[in-house]
Backbone bond lengths (Angstrom), bond angles and torsions (degrees), N, CA, C in turn:
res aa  C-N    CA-C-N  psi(-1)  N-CA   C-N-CA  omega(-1)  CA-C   N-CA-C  phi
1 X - - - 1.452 - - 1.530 108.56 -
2 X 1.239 117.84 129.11 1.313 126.36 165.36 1.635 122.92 -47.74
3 X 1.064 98.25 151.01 1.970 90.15 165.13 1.427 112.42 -80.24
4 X 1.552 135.12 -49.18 0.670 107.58 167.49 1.580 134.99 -45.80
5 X 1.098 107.91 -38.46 2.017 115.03 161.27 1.700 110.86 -42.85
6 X 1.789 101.45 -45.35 1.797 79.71 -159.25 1.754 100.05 -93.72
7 X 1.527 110.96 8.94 1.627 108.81 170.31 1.923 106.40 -80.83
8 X 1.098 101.42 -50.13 1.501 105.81 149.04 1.387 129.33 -26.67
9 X 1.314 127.26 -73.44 1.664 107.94 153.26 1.324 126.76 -72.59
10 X 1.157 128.61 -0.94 1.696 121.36 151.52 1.247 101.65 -54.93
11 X 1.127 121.80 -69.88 1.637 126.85 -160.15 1.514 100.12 -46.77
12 X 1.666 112.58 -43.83 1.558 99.82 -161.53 1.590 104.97 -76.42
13 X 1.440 105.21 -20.77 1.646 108.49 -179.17 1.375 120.62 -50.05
14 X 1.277 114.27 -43.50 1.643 169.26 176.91 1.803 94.43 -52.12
15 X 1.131 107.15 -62.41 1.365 99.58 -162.44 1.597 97.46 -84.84
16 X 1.516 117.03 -45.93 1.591 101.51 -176.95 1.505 117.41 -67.63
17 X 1.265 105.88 -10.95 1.180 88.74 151.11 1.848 156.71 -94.21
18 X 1.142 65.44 -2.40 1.979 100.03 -173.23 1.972 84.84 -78.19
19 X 1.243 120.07 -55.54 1.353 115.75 177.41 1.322 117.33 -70.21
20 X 1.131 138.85 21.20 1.539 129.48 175.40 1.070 69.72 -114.81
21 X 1.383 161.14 -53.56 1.608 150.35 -152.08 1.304 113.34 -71.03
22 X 1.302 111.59 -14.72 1.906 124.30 176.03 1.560 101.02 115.44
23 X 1.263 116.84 -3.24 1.597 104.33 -160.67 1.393 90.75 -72.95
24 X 1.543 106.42 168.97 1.513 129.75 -177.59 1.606 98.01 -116.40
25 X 1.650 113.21 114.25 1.676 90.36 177.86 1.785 113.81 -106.09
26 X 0.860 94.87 114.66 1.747 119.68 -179.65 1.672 115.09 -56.16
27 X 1.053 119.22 -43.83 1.161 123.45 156.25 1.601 126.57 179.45
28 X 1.080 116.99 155.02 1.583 148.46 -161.77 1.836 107.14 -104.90
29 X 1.677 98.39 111.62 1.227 108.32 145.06 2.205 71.81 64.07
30 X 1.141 120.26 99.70 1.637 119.24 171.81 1.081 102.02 -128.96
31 X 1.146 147.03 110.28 1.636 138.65 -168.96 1.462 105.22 -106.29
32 X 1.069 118.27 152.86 1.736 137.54 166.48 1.614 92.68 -129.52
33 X 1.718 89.56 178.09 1.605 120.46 168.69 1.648 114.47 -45.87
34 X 1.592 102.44 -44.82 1.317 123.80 -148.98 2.064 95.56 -74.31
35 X 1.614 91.25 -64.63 1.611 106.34 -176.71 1.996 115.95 -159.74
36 X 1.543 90.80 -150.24 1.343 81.99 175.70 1.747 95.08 -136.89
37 X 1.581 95.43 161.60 1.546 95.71 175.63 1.728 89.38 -123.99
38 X 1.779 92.42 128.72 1.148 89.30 172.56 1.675 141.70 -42.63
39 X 1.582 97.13 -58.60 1.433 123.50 173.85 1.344 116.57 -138.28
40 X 1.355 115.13 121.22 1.771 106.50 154.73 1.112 120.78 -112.10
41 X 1.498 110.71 127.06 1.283 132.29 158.84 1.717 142.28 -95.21
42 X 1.396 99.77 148.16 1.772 86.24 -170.23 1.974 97.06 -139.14
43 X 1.533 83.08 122.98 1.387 96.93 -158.40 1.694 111.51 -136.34
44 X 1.101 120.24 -154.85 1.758 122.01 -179.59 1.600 94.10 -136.22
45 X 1.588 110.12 124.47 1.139 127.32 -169.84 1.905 75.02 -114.22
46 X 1.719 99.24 125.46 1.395 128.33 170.07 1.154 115.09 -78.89
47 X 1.516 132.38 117.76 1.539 134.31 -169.04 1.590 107.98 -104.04
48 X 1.515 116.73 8.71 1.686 107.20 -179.71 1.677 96.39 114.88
49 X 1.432 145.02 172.93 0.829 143.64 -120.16 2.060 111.48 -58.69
50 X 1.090 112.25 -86.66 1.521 102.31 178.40 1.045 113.69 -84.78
51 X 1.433 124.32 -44.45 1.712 136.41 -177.54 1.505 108.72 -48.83
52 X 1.662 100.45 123.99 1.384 121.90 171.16 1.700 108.62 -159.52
53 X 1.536 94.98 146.73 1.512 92.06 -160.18 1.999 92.21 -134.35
54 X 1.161 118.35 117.12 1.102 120.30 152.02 1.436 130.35 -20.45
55 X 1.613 107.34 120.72 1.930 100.51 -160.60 2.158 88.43 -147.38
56 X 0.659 74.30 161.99 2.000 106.10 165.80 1.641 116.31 -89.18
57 X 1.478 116.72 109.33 1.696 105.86 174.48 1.514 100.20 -119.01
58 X 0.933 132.32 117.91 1.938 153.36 159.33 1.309 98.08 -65.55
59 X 1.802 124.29 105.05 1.218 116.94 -173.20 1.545 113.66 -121.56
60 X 1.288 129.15 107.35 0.857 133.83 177.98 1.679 126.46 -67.64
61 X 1.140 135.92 111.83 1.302 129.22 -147.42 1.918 113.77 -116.44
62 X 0.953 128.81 103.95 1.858 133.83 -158.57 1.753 80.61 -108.96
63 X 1.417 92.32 137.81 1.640 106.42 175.59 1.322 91.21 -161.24
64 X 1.321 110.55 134.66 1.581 137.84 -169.60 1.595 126.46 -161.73
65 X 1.023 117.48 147.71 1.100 146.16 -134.93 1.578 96.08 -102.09
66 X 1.609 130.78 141.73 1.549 133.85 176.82 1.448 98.69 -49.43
67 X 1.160 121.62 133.58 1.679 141.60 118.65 1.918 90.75 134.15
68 X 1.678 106.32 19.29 1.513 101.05 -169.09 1.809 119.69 -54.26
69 X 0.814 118.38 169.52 1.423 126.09 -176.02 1.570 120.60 -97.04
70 X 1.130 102.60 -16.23 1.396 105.85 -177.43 2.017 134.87 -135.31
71 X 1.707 87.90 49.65 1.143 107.69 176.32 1.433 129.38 83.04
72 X 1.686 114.18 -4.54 1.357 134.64 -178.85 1.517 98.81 106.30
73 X 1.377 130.68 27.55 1.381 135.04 -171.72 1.546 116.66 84.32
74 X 0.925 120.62 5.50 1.740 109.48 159.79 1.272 136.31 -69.46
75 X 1.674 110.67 -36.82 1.160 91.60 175.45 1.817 111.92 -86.53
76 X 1.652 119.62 12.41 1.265 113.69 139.93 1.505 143.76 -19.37
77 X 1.597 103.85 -43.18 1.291 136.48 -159.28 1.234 95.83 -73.68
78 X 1.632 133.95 52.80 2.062 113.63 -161.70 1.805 95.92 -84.58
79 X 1.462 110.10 166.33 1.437 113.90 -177.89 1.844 94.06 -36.67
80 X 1.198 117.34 -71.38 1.625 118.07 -162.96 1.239 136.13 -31.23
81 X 1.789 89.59 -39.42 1.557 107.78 -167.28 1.819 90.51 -80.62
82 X 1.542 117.88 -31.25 1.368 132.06 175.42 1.826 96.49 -50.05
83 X 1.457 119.58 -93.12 1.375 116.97 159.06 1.694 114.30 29.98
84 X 1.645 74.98 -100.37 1.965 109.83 -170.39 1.803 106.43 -50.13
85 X 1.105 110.45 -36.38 1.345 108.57 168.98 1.542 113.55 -63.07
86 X 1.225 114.00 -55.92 1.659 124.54 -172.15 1.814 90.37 -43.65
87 X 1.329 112.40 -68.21 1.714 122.63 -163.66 1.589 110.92 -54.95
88 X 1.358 116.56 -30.68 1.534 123.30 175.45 1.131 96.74 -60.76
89 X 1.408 105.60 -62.58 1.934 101.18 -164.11 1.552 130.38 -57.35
90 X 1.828 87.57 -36.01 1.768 96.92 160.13 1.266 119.64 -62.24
91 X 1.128 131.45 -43.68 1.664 128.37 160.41 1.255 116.87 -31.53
92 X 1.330 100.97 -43.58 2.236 107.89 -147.08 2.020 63.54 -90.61
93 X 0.971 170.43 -104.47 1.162 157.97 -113.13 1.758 110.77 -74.28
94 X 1.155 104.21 -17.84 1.874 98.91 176.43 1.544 103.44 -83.60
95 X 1.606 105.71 -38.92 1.383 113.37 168.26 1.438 128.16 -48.16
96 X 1.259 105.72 -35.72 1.394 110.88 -152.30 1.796 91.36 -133.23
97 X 1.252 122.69 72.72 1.310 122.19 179.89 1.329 143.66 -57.46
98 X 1.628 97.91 -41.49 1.256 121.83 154.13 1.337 124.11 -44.14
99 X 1.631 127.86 -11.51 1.162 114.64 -158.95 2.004 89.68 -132.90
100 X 1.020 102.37 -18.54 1.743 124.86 157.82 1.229 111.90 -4.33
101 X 1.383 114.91 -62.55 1.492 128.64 -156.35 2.082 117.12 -104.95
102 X 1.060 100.90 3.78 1.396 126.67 173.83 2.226 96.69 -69.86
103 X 1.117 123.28 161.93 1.190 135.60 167.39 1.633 101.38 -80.55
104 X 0.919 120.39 126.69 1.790 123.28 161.74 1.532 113.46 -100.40
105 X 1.239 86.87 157.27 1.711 102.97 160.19 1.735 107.20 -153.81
106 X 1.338 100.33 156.74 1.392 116.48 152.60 1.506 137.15 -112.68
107 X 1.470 100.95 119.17 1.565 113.90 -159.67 1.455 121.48 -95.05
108 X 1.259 141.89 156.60 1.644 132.12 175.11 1.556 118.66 -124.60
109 X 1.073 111.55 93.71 1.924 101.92 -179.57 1.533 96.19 -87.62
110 X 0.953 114.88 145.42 1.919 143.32 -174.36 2.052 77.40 -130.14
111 X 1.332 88.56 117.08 1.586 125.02 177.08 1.766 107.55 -131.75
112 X 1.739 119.16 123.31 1.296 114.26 -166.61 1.396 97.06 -126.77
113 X 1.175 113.95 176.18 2.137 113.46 178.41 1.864 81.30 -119.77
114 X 1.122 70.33 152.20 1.657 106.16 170.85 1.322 136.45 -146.95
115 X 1.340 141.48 112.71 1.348 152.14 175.11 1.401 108.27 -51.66
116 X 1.152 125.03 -17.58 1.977 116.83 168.27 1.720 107.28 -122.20
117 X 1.636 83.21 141.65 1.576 76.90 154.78 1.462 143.39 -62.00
118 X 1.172 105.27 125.29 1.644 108.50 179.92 1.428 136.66 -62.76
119 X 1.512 119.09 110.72 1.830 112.68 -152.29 1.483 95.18 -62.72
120 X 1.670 121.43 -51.96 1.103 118.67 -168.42 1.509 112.89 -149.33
121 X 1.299 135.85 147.58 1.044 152.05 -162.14 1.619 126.61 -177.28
122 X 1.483 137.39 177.17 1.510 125.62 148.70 1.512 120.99 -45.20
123 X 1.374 102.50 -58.28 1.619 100.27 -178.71 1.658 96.03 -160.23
124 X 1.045 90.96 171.87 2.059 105.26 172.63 1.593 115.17 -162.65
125 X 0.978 102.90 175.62 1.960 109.85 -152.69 1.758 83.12 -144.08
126 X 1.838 101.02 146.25 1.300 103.89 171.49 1.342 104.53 -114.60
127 X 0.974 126.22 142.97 1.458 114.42 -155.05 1.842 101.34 -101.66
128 X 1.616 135.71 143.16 1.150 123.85 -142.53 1.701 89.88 -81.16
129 X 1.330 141.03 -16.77 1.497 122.26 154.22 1.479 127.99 -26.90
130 X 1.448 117.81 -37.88 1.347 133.87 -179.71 1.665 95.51 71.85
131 X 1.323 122.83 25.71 1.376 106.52 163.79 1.659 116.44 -110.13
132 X 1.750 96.98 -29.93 1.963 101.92 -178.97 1.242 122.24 -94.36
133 X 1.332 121.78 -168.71 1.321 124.53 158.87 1.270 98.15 -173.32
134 X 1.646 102.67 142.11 1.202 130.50 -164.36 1.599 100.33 -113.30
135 X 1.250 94.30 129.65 2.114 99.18 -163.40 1.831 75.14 -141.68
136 X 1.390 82.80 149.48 1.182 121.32 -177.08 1.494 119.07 -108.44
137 X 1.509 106.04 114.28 1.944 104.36 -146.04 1.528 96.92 -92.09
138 X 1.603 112.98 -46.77 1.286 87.72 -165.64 2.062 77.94 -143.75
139 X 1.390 91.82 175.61 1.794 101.42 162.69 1.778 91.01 -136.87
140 X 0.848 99.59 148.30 1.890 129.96 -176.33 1.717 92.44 -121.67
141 X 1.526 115.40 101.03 1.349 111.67 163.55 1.722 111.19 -104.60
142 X 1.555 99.18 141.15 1.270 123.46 -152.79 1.812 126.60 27.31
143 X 1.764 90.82 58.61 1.466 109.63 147.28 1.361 151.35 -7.47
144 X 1.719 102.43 -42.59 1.055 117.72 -134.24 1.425 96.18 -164.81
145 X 1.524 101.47 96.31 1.685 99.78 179.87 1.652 122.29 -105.93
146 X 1.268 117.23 -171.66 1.372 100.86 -153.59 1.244 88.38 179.23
């Protein structure tokens, strides 16, 4: 399997799970000139007891492979690639106006493969080899400021 293939089921891991959480995902993999945003989602960011206010999350999604070098894709995250994200998202918001005025954030799921099944975690993906699984280690909400 390619990487591009197994970033592909990160992302989808990523999104079903973002929807069992209530999120609504708006779109997948949206490209401009600038870059790509992995996922956008539009969801209710929880402020502490009842208060929650409808917001925008730009989710950047790292999925990698056993013995990776760089933390499960975080230290991916360099100021630049930080940057190019900020400018995508400003795009996908001039584009998309209607959705403009919502609160944003930018989010980071670190997604890893694994040769066993996973007892417990957020979520995990079996990958159609029937040998991996792609578990989802951590999410970093609003990552990535701007």
């Amino acid at each position: 399997m390619a990487d591009q293939d197994l970033g592909i089921y990160g992302e989808q891991l990523v999104k079903d799970w973002l929807i069992q959480q209530g999120w609504e995902i708006l779109h997948q993999r949206w490209h401009c000139r600038w870059g790509e945003l992995d996922l956008v989602a539009k969801g209710h960011n929880a402020q502490g007891g009842n208060l929650s206010s409808q917001m925008l999350a730009f989710i950047e999604v790292k999925t990698r492979s056993r013995g990776n070098w760089d933390l499960d894709g975080l230290l991916s995250i360099t100021p630049g690639k930080q940057r190019k994200l900020l400018t995508t998202a400003r795009l996908f918001l001039t584009r998309h106006p209607h959705l403009a005025k919502l609160p944003c954030r930018l989010d980071v799921a670190l997604v890893s493969c694994h040769t066993v099944q996973p007892k417990s975690g957020k979520a995990y993906l079996a990958l159609p080899d029937g040998q991996r699984y792609l578990v989802l280690q951590d999410y970093l909400v609003n990552a990535i400021s701007g």
